[in-house]
C-alpha positions as CSV (number, residue, x, y, z in Angstrom):
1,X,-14.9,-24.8,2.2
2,X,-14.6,-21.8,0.2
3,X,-11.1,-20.8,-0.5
4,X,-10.4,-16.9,1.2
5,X,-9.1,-14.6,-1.3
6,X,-7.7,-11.9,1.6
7,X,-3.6,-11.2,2.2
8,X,-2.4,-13.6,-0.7
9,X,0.4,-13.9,-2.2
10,X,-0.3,-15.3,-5.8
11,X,1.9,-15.1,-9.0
12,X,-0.3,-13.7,-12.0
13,X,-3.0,-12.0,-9.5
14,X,-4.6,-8.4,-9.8
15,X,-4.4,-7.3,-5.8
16,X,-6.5,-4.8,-4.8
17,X,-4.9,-2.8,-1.6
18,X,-6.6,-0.5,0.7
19,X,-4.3,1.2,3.4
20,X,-5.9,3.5,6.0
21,X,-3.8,6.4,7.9
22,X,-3.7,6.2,11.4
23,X,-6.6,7.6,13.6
24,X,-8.4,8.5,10.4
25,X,-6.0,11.5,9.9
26,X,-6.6,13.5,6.3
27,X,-3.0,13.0,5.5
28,X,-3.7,13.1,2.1
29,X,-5.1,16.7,2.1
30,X,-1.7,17.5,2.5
31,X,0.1,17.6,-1.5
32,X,3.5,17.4,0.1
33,X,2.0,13.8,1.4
34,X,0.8,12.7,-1.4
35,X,3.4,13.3,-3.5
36,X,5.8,11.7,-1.4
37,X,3.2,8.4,-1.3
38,X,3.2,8.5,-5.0
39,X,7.0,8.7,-5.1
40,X,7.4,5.9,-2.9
41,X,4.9,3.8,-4.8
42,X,6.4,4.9,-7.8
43,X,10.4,3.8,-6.4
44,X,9.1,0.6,-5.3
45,X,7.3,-0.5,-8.2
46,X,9.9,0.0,-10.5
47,X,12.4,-1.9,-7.9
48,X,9.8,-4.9,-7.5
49,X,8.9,-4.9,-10.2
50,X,4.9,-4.9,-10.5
51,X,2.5,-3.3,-12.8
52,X,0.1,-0.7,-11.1
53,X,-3.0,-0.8,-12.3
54,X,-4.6,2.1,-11.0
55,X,-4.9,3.7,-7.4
56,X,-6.6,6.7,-6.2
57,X,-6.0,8.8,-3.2
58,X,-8.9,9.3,-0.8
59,X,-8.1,12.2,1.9
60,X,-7.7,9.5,5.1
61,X,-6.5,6.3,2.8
62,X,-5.4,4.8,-0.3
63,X,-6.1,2.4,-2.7
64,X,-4.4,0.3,-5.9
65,X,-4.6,-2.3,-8.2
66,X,-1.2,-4.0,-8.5
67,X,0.0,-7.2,-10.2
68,X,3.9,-8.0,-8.5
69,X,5.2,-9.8,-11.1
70,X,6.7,-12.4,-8.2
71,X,3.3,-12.8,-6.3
72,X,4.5,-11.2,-3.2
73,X,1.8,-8.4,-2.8
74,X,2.4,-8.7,1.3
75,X,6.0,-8.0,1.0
76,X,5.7,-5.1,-1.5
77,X,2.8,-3.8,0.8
78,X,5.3,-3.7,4.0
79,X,7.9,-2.6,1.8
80,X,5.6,0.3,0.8
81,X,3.8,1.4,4.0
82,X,7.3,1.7,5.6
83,X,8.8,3.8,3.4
84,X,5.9,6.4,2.7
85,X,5.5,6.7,5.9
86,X,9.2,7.7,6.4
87,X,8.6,10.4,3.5
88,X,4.9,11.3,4.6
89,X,6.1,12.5,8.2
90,X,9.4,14.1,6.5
91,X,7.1,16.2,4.1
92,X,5.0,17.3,6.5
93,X,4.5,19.1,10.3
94,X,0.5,19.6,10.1
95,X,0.0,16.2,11.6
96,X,1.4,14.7,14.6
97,X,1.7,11.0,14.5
98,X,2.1,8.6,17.1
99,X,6.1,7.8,17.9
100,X,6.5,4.1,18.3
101,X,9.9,2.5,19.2
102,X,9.9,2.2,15.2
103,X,9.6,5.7,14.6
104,X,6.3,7.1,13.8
105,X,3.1,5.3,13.0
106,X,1.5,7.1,9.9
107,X,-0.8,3.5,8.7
108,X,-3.4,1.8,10.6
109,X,-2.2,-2.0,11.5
110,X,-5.1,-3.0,9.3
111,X,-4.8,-3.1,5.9
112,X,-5.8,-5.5,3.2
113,X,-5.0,-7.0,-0.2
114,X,-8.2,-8.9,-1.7
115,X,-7.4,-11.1,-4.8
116,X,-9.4,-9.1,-7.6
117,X,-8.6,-11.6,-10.8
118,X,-6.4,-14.9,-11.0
119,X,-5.1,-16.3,-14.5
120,X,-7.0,-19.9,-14.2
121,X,-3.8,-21.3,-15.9
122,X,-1.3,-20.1,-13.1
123,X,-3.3,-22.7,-10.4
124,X,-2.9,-25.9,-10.5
């Protein structure tokens, strides 16, 4: 059986991530928005630590190329989505997002990592 490659956590692995904002919401129109995404992303991947890659901002998601030095791209992904979305609905009133007994929902529940490159020494 093939071996799926989706929402892995692998030491040594390029992770490509693609997060989508709830109800398909432009949030990243807004400059306050994305510079607080980008200063979350930023906070976090010095704290992790990971190498980003490269990302790019698309007006109703994101995307990035990470390697977490520790493998734990989910973790770091949590870790991420909740704090931008803390600072996204902080930096901005244009959008209304749904209130959840969490707070606010800014990120669609899906959202995936796919394993773009693996060092063939790091499996055994």
């Amino acid at each position: 059986m093939a071996r799926k490659w989706t929402n892995l956590n692998l030491p040594g692995a390029l992770h490509l991530v693609t997060g989508n904002c709830i109800n398909r919401l432009p949030v990243f129109t807004e400059p306050a928005c994305c510079q607080a995404f980008l200063e979350q992303l930023k906070t976090l991947n010095e704290k992790w630590p990971a190498k980003l890659v490269v990302y790019v901002l698309m007006p109703d998601h994101f995307h990035f190329i990470s390697n977490p030095q520790d493998g734990k791209i989910i973790e770091f992904c949590r870790d991420l989505k909740s704090e931008a979305a803390k600072a996204i609905v902080q930096a901005t009133q244009r959008f209304k997002f749904p209130v959840t007994s969490e707070g606010h929902q800014v990120w669609r529940f899906q959202s995936y990592t796919i394993v773009e490159w693996v060092d063939d020494q790091s499996e055994d």
